[in-house]
C-alpha positions, 0 to 999 in steps of 0.5 A: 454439509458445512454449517457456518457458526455465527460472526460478529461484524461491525460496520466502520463509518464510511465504508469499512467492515469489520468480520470478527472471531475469524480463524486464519485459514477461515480467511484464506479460504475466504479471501480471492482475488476480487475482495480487497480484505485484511487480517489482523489479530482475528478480525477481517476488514473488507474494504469497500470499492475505491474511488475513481479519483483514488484508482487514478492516482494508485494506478498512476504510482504503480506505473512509474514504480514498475517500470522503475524496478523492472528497468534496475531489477530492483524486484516488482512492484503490485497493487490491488488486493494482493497480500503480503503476510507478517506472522499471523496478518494479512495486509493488502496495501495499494501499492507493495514494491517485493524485492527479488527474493522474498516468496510469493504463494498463490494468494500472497507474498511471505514477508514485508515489502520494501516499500508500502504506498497508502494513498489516504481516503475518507474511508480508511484514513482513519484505519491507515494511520491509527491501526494499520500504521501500527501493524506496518511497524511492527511488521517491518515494512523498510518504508511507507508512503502515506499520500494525503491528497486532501491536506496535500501531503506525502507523509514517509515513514522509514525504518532506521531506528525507529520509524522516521518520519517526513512530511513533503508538500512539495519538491521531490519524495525520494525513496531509501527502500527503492535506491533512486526512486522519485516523484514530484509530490505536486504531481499527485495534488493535480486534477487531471493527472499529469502524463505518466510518460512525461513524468517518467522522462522527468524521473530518467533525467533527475536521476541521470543528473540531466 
C-alpha cells in the first residue's frame, strides 16, 4: 500500500489552494480533467469553481476564438482546465490559442500559446497579475489578455522586447499573436452578453473592410 507523506497547504482568501512540496510527476498523477490546478516551482494551486458570470464570458471569447482560428487555420483555440507546459510548470489559462504545430500529450500541451486570455475575478486577481503574470513572461507566451470586467478594461500584454503593455476601455482589442483577430471590448462590459452570432458577423465584416 502507497503511504502518502504529509503536505503543507495554504488556503489563499477567497478561493485559491496552495499544496506545497509536491514533485512534478506527483501533479501529473494528481491532476485530471475535472480540477483546474497549476504547478509552479513545487506548489499546486487549485482553483475553486468560477462564477457563472466568469463561465459566461470565457465561454463567450472561446467561441468567437475557435471559430476564428478554425475558419484561417491558424491552429485551435481551448479553455477550461487544459494545460500547457513551460519547463518544469504547469499552466491551465481560461482560454489558450495553439498553433499548428506545437505537441499536445494526453493531459497537456508541450510549450507556450500564442495567445493566453485570463479573465480576472476576486479569487485569482491577485495570483493572475502578480505570480502568474510573471511565469506567463518568463514562459514566453507571445500575448496575454487580462479582462477586468470590474474596472472595465482589457489589459494586452505582447512580447516584443519585452512585454508591452496596453490597456483598452473601449474600441477594438486587436490581437498580433492571432493576425486579425478582434473584439469589441464593450462586448464583455455587457450584462447579458451580446449575440455571439452577431458579434461574429461584426469581426467578418471589420476584417473584410466592410
Amino acid at each position: 500500500m502507497r503511504v502518502l507523506r504529509p503536505l503543507e497547504v495554504h488556503s489563499d482568501h477567497p478561493y485559491l489552494l496552495r499544496l506545497y512540496g509536491v514533485s512534478e510527476a506527483e501533479f501529473d498523477a494528481l491532476v485530471n480533467e475535472d480540477l483546474k490546478a497549476e504547478y509552479i516551482d513545487g506548489v499546486v494551486i487549485v482553483h475553486s469553481p468560477a462564477s457563472f458570470f466568469h463561465e459566461d464570458r470565457q465561454a463567450f471569447l472561446l467561441t468567437l476564438l475557435r471559430l476564428y482560428v478554425e475558419a484561417r487555420g491558424i491552429g485551435r483555440a481551448v479553455g477550461g482546465n487544459a494545460l500547457f507546459q513551460a519547463g518544469s510548470r504547469q499552466f491551465a489559462p481560461d482560454i489558450m490559442v495553439l498553433s499548428s504545430g506545437v505537441p499536445i500529450m494526453q493531459k497537456k500541451v508541450m510549450g507556450p500559446p500564442l495567445l493566453v486570455v485570463e479573465i480576472l475575478s476576486e479569487s485569482t486577481r491577485d495570483y493572475d497579475l502578480g505570480e502568474k503574470r510573471g511565469a506567463y513572461r518568463e514562459a514566453g507566451v507571445r500575448e496575454i489578455w487580462w479582462v477586468d470586467a470590474e474596472a472595465r478594461v482589457v489589459m494586452v500584454e505582447r512580447q516584443r522586447e519585452g512585454y508591452v503593455p496596453e490597456r483598452i476601455h473601449e474600441g477594438w482589442v486587436v490581437s498580433e499573436a492571432v493576425p486579425g483577430f478582434r473584439i469589441r471590448a464593450e462586448w464583455l462590459w455587457q450584462e447579458p452578453l451580446p449575440s455571439v452570432v452577431e458579434c461574429w458577423d461584426m469581426i467578418r465584416q471589420t476584417e473584410s473592410g466592410g
